[in-house]
C-alpha positions in Angstrom: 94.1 92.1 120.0 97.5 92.3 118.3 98.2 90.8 115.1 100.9 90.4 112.6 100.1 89.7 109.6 102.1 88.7 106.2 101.2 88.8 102.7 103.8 87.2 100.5 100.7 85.7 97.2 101.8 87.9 94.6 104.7 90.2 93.2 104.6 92.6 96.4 105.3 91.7 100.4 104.1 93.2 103.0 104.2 92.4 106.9 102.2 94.4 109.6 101.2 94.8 113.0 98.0 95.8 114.4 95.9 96.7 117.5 92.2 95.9 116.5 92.0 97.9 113.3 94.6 100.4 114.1 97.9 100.0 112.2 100.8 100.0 114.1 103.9 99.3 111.5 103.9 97.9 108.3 106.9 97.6 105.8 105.9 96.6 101.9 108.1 95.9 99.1 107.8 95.7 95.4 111.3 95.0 94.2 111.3 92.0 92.6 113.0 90.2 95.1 112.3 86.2 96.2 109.7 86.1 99.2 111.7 83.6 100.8 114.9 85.9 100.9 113.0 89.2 102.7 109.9 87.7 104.3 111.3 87.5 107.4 113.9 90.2 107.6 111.1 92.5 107.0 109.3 90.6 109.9 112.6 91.2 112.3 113.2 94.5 111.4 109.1 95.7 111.5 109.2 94.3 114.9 112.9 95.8 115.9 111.9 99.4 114.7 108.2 99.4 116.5 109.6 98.2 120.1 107.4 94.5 119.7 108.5 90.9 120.3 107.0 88.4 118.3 105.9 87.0 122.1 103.2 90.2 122.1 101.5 89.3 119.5 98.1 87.5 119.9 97.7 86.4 116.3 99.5 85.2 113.4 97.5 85.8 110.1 98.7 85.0 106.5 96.7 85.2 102.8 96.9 81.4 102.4 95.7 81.6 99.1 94.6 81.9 96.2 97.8 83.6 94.4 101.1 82.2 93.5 101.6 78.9 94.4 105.7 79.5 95.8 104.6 83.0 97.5 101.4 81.3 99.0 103.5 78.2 100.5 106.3 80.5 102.1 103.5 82.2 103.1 101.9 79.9 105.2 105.4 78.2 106.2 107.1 81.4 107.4 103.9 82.2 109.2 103.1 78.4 111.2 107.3 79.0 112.1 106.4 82.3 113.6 103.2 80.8 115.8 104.3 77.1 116.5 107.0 78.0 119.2 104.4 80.0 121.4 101.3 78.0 120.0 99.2 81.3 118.5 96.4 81.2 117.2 97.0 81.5 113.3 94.6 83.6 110.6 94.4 81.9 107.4 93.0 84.3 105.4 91.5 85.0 101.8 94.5 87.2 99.6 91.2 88.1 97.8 89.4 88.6 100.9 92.3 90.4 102.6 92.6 92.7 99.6 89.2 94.1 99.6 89.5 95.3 103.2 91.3 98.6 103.1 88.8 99.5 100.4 85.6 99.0 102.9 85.1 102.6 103.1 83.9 103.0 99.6 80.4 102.0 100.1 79.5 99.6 96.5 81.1 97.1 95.2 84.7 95.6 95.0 86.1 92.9 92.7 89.1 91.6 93.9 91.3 90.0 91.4 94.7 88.3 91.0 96.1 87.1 87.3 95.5 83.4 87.4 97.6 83.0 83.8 95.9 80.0 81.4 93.0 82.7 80.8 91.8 83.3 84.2 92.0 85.1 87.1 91.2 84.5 90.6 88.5 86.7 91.7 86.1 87.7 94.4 83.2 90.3 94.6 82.3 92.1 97.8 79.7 94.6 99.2 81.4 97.3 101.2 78.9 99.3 103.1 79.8 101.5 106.1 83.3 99.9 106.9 81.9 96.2 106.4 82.4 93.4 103.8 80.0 91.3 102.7 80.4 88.4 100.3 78.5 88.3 96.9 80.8 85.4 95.3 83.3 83.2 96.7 86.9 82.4 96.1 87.8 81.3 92.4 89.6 81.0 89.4 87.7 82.0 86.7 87.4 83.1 83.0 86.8 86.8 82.2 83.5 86.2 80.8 82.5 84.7 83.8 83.6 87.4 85.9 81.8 89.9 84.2 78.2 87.4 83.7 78.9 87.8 87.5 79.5 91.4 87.8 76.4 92.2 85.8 73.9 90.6 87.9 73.6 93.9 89.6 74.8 95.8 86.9 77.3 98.1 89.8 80.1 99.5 89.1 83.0 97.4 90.1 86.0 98.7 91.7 88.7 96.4 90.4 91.7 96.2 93.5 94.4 93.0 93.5 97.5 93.0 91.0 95.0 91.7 88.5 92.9 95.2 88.2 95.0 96.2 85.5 94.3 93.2 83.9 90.3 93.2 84.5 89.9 97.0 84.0 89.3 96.9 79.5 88.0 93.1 79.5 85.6 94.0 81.8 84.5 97.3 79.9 84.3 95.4 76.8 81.8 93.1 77.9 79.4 96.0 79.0 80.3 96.1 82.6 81.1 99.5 84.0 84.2 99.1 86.1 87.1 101.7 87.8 90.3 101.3 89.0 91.2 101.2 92.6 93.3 104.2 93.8 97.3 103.1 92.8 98.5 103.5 96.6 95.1 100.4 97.6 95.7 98.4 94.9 98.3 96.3 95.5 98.0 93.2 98.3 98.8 94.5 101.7 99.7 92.7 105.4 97.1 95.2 106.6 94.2 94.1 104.8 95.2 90.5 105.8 95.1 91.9 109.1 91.4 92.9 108.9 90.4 90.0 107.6 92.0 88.1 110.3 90.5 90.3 113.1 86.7 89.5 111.4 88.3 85.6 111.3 88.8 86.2 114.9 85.5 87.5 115.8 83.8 84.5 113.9 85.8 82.0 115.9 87.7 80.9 112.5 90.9 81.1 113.9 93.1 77.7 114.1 96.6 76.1 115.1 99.5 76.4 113.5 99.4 72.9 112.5 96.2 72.8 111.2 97.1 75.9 108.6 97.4 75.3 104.9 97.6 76.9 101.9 94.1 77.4 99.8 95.3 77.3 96.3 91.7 76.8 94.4 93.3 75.5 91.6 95.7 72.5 90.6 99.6 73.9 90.3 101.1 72.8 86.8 102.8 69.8 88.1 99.9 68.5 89.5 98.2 69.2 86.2 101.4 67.5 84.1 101.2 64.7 86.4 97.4 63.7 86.0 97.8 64.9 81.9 100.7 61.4 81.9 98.5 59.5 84.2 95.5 60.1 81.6 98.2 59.1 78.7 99.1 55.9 79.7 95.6 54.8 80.8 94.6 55.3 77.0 
């Protein structure tokens, strides 16, 4: 099965094309630059230099959320424009998800995490055993003292991986929970991990239309939040 993938949630983009779990191309980019100025050239040039058409491709997958609201919707737009014209089968997947994937290979346990702002972060905690994933929380924003009430449960070690680790990586240690830093070159969001997370969406029969793909925010953008802070006002 050949996917491309896109990951456009946080600071860093990334696009990449796969064959099962084999990575064929990718191209990331940490330069600062607006999502919705190099998303898709990076697209047309990945596919350009590795000898693909976007026709080859079985799957389109995206992290649909959580992360930044903007990068999150162009996204998910850039990627339903990629699938509608040859109706494929789209991958929504977790960024937190997505980012814990290339770490599978570390048997224990992950803690994804992206800076929320207001005080939290959105975070996930996985069990990576033998290549696999498996969820111990789900999708979130959340406060650091939850987090770590969380992460001490078990009382593991938690290896923190998502532009939040940083972040994550003292507040955490305060709070009594032993914790470690990813290794620099896996930290950061990738296309490939959204890629593996798409592949286990496809094995689980979670993959959907084009049209039926949206962004999963898990948390109210500041408009939204200004607007219902008025409505509350002038109901008083």
């Amino acid at each position: 099965m050949r996917i491309i993938a896109l990951e456009s949630s946080a600071v860093c983009a990334s696009v990449a094309v796969t064959e099962d779990e084999k990575l064929i191309a990718q191209s990331f980019q940490h330069s600062g630059l607006t999502h919705s100025a190099t998303l898709m050239p990076m697209v047309s040039d990945l596919l350009k230099n590795a000898g693909l058409t976007l026709e080859e491709m079985d799957v389109v997958a995206v992290a649909a959320g959580p992360g930044s609201f903007t990068g999150v919707r162009i996204g998910v737009a850039a990627a339903k424009g990629l699938a509608w014209p040859g109706d494929k089968p789209c991958a929504p997947c977790s960024t937190l998800e997505s980012m814990a994937w290339p770490l599978a290979h570390m048997d224990g346990e992950i803690c994804a995490v992206m800076d929320a702002r207001r005080g939290q972060v959105y975070a996930a905690r996985f069990l990576a055993e033998g290549g696999k994933l498996t969820r111990l929380s789900g999708d979130g924003a959340v406060s650091l003292d939850e987090l770590s009430d969380q992460a001490k449960i078990l009382g593991e070690t938690q290896v923190l991986v998502g532009d939040g680790a940083l972040l994550c990586y003292n507040g955490l240690r305060e709070r009594g929970v032993p914790a470690v830093l990813a290794p620099e070159h896996l930290r950061w969001q990738s296309a490939y991990g959204v890629a593996l997370c798409a592949l286990r969406l496809a094995g689980e029969g979670g993959l959907v239309s084009a049209a039926a793909m949206a962004p999963a925010y898990h948390r109210l953008s500041q408009a939204e939040r200004e607007r219902l802070e008025r409505l509350k006002l002038q109901n008083q």
